[in-house]
C-alpha positions in Angstrom: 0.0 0.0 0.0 2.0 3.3 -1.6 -0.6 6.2 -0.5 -2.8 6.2 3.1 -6.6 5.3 2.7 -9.9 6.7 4.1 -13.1 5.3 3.8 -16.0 7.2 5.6 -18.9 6.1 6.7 -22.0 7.0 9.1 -19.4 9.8 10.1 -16.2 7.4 10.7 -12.8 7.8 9.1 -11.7 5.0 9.0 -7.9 4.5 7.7 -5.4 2.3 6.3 -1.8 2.5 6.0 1.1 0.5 5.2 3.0 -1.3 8.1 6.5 -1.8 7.8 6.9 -5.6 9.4 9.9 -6.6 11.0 12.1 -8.5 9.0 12.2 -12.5 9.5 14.7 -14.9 8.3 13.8 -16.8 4.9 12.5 -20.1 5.4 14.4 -23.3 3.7 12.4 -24.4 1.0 11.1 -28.1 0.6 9.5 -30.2 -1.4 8.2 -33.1 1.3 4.2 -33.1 0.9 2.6 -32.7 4.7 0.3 -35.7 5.8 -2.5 -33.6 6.6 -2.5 -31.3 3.5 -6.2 -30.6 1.5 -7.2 -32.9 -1.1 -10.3 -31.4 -1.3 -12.6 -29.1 -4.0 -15.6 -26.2 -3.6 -17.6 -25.9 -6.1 -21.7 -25.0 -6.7 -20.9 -21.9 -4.9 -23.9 -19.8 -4.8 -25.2 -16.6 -3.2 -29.2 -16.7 -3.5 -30.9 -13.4 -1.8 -29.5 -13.7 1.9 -28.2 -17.3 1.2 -24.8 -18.9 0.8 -24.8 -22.8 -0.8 -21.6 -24.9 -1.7 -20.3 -28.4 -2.3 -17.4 -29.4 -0.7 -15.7 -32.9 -1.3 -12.6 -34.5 -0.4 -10.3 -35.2 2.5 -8.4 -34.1 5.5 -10.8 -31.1 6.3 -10.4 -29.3 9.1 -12.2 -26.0 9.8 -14.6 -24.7 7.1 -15.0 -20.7 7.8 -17.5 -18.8 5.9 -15.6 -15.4 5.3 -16.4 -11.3 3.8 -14.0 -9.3 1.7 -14.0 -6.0 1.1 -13.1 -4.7 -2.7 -11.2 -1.4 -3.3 -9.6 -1.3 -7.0 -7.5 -4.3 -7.2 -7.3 -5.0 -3.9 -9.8 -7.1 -1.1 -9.2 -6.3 2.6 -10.4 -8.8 5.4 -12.0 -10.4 7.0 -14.7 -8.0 7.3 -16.2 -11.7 8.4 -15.1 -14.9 9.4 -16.3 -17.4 11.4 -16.3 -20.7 11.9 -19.1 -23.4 10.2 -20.3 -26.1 12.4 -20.8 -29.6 11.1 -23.5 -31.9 12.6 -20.6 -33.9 14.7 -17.7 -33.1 16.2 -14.6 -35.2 17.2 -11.6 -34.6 19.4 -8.7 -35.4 18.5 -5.6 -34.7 20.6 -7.8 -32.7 23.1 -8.5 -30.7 20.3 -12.5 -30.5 19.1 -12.8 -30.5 15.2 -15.5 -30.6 13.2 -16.7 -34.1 11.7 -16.7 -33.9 8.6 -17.9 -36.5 5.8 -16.3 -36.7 1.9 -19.1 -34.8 0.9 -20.3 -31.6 2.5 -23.6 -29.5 1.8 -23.4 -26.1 2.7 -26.5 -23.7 3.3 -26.0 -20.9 5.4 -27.7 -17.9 6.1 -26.2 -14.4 5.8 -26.5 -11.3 7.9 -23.3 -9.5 7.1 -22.1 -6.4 9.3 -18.9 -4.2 9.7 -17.1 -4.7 13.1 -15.5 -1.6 14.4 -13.1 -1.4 17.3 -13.6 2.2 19.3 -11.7 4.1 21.9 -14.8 5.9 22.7 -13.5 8.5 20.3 -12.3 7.2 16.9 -12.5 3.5 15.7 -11.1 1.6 13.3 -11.8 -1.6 11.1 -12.1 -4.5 13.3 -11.6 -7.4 10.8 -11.4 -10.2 13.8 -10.4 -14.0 13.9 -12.9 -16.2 15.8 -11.5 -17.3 18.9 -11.7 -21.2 18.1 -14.4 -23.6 16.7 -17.2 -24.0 19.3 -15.5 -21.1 21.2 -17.2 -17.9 21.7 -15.6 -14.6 21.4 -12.5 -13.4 18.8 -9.2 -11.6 18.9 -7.1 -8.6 16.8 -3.8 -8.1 16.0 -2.5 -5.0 15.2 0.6 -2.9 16.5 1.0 -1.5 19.6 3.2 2.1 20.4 3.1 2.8 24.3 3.3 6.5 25.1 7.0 6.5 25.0 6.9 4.9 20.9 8.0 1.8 21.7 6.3 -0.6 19.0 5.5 -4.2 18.9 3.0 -6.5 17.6 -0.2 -7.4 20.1 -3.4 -9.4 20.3 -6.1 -8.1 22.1 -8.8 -10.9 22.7 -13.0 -9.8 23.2 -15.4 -12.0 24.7 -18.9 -12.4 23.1 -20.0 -9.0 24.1 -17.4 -7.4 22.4 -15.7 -6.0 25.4 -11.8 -6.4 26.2 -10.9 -9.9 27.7 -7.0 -9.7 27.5 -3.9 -7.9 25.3 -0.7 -9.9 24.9 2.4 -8.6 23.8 4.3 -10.3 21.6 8.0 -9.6 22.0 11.1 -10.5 19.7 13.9 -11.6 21.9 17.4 -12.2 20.4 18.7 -15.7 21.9 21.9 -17.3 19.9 20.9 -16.0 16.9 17.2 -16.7 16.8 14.3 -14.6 17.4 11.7 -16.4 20.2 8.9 -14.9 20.3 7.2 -14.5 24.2 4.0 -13.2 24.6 2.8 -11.8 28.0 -0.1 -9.8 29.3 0.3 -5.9 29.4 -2.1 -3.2 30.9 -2.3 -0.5 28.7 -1.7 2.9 29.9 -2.9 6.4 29.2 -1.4 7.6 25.9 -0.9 4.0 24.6 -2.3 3.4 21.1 -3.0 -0.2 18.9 -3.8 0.0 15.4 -5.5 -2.9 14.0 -3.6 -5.1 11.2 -6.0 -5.5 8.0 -5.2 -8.2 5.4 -4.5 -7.3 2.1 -5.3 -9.9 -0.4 -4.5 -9.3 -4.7 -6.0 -11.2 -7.5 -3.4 -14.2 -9.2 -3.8 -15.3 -12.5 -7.4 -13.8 -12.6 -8.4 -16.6 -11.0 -7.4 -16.4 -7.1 -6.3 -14.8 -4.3 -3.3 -14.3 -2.5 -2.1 -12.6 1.0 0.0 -9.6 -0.7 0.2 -7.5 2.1 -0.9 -6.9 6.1 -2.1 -2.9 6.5 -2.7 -0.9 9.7 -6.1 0.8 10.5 -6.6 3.6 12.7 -4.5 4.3 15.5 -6.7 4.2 18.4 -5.4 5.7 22.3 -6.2 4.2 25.0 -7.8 6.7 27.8 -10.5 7.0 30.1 -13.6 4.9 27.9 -12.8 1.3 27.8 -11.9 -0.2 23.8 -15.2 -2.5 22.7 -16.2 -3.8 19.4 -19.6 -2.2 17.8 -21.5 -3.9 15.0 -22.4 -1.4 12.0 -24.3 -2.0 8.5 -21.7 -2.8 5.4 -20.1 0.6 3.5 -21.6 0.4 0.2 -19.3 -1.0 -2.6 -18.3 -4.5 -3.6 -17.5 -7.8 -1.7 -16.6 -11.1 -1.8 -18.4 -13.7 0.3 -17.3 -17.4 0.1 -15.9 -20.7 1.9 -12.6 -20.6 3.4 -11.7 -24.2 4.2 -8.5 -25.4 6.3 -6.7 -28.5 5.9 -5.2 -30.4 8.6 -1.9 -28.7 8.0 -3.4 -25.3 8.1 -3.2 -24.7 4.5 -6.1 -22.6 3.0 -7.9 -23.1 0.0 -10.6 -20.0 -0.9 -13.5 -19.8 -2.9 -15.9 -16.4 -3.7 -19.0 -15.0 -5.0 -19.2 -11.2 -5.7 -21.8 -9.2 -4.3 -22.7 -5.5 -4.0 -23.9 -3.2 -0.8 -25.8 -0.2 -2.8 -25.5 3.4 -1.4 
């Protein structure tokens, strides 16, 4: 992102910058294919009226997220929405619950799409949160952190249902024979403090999908005398993508959208 951003809406600026992250050391690369990696398609992808239908076959399925992006000229930002779909069983595995999925997957789910916000009682900001975990309620935001003497690092401050703060975590780079560990650790924000909420930039590839290009910031928000909470708030007009965002058991991600437009 070259040039700052400002959308407005219902009498919000809301911004977005670039963030400059941290350099990290290059990873090896490797050609060894992970046990748990997606062998799996989307397809009959539909948006009908209020209404979002797919097939989904295959194997090693994990977590199947219904998820909102925002379109600006070449570029989607997200999530505006993500969360987690629920299958009709779970299983745990590991002491971990999943989702029990079959080979073949049905998908009907009903849409009331909003705009999160985060607010310092003042300004707020784009709130594009991460669910918390599957069959877990509440969600988390990362963004970057600047105490009131410009220190900077990255933080994740988690919400409970309600929207209110649950818990920020700093998380720290510390040098240790030549590595970077990092070590996150509660913090207590003080007057002056600011976060700014990380967006995701995604671009188009080949025409044909998407790709993470990019992480931006949002408005910088200061922590003072009200409280930060999250606020729900109708869509800004303009173009979207809504679609299934499905996990394999490695993490990887496979994405599939439909366009659709809010009109003014």
């Amino acid at each position: 992102m070259t040039t700052p951003k400002i959308f407005n809406h219902k009498g919000r600026a809301l911004k977005l910058t670039a963030y400059h992250a941290p350099q990290k050391p290059a990873k090896k690369p490797t050609s060894r294919r992970a046990p748990g990696a997606g062998q799996f398609e989307i397809s009959q992808l539909t948006l009908a009226e209020t209404t979002l239908t797919a097939q989904i076959s295959g194997k090693n399925i994990a977590y199947l997220f219904v998820e909102i992006l925002m379109k600006d000229g070449e570029n989607f930002y997200g999530p505006v929405l993500r969360e987690y779909i629920p299958a009709d069983s779970d299983k745990e595995t590991g002491g971990i619950l999943r989702p029990n999925w079959s080979d073949a997957i049905s998908l009907s789910i009903p849409l009331r799409p909003s705009l999160t916000l985060l607010t310092d009682g003042v300004d707020s900001a784009f709130a594009f949160c991460i669910p918390t975990g599957y069959r877990v309620s509440g969600c988390h935001l990362d963004g970057q952190y600047t105490t009131a003497e410009d220190s900077q690092f990255r933080a994740r401050i988690t919400f409970d249902s309600d929207g209110s703060v649950k818990q920020i975590l700093a998380r720290e780079a510390k040098q240790q024979r030549m590595k970077r560990f990092a070590t996150p650790h509660p913090i207590t924000p003080k007057p002056g403090d600011t976060f700014a909420p990380f967006v995701q930039v995604l671009t188009e590839e080949d025409g044909a999908s998407l790709r993470e290009s990019e992480t931006a910031l949002s408005t910088p928000l200061t922590f003072g005398e009200a409280p930060f909470r999250l606020e729900k708030e109708s869509l800004l007009p303009g173009e979207y993508l809504v679609g299934i965002l499905a996990q394999d058991l490695d993490g990887g991600l496979k994405r599939k959208y439909v366009p659709f437009t809010i009109q003014v």
